[in-house]
C-alpha positions in Angstrom: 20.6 106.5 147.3 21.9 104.2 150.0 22.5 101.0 147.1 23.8 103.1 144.9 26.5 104.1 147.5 27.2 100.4 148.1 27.2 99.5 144.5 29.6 101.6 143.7 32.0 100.4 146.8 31.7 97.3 146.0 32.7 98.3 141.9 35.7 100.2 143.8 36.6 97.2 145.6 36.6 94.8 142.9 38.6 97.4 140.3 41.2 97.6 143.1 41.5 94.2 143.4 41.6 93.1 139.5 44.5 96.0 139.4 46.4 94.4 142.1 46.4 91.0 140.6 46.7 91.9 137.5 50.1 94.3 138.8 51.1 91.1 140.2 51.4 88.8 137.2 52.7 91.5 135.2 56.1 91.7 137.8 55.9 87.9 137.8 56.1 87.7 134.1 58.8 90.0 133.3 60.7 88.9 136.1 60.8 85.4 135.2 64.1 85.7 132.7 65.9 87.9 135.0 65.4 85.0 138.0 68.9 83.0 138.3 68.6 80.0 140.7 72.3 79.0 142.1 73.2 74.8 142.1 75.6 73.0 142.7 77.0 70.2 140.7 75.1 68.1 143.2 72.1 69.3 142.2 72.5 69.9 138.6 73.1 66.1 138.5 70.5 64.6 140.3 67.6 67.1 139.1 68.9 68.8 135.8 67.7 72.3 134.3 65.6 72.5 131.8 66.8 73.0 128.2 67.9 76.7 127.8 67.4 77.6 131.4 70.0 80.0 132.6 71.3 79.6 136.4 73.9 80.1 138.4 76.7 77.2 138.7 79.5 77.6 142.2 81.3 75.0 143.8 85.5 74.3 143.1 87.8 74.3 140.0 88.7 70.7 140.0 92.3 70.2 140.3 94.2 69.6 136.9 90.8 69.9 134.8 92.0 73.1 133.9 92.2 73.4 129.8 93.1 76.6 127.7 91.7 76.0 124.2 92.2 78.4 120.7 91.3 81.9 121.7 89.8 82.7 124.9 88.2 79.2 125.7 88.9 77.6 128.3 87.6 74.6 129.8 87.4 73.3 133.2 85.4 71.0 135.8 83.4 72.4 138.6 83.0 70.0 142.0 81.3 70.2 144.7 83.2 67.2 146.3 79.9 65.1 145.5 79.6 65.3 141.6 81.6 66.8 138.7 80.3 69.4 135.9 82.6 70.1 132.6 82.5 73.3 131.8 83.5 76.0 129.2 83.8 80.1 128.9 84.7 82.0 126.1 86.2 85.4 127.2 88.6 87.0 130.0 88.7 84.9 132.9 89.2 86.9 136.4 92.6 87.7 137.7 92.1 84.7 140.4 90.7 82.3 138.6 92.6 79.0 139.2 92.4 75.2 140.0 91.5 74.6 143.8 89.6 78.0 143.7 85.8 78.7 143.9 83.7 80.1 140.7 80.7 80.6 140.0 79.3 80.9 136.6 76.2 82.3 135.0 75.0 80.0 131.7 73.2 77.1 130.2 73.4 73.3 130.1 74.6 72.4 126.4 74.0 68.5 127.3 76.5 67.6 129.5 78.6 70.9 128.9 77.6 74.1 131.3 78.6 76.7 128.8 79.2 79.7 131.2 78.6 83.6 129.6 79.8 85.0 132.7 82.4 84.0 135.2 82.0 86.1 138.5 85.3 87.8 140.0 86.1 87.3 142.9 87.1 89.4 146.0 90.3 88.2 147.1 91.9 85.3 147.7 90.1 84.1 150.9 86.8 85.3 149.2 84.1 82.6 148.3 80.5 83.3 148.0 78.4 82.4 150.6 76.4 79.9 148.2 79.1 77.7 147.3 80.4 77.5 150.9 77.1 76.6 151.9 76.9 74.1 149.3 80.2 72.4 150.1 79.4 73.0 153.7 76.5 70.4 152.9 78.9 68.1 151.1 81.7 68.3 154.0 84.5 69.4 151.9 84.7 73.4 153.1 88.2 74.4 154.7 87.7 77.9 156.5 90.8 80.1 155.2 93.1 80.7 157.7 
């Protein structure tokens, strides 16, 4: 009676833990296209995505990169103070979208294109998201608003 006890624990045990990790890649899995990593130009650069990767791109509209093509494309550079990324989005910009001002866009790499689906409003004015300011924090070009 008593290994039949500890048989079965042990069965009990082992089911538990083959849920668990089986619960666990599951998340993983179906979380991994929902994941959006943010980067700088910096770091788009120096280690680029991979092909069809969607992520997160924040730093500065570069002054006087700002381009407004047929329709609603519009093209534009972001900086970081350390590198430069062309970029282009195809739809209603934000209200406060503007040279000089912080963005950050959700897309793909189209070689040396970001081609943003998704331009993130901002705030107001003085509003920057912390990731960016961090980032240009790192590249000593941040001016606290006044």
């Amino acid at each position: 009676m008593k290994g039949l006890k500890k048989r079965r624990r042990i069965q009990i045990i082992a089911l538990a833990f083959v849920a668990l990790a089986g619960s666990t890649a599951l998340v993983g899995w179906s979380m991994q296209s929902g994941i959006n990593f943010f980067r700088s130009p910096s770091q788009v650069l120096t280690d680029p995505p991979r092909e069809g990767e969607v992520f997160r791109l924040g730093g500065l509209v570069l002054e006087g990169s700002l381009v407004r093509g047929q329709g609603e494309t519009v093209s534009f550079s972001v900086t970081d103070g350390g590198a430069i990324v062309p970029a282009r989005y195809t739809g209603v910009l934000p209200d406060l979208f503007g040279e000089g001002e912080g963005v950050v866009g959700t897309g793909t790499m189209e070689g040396d294109m970001f081609v943003a689906t998704e331009i993130l409003a901002k705030h107001d004015e003085t509003y920057m998201p912390r990731e960016v300011v961090d980032a240009l924090k790192e590249q000593g070009v941040y001016e606290a608003p006044e």
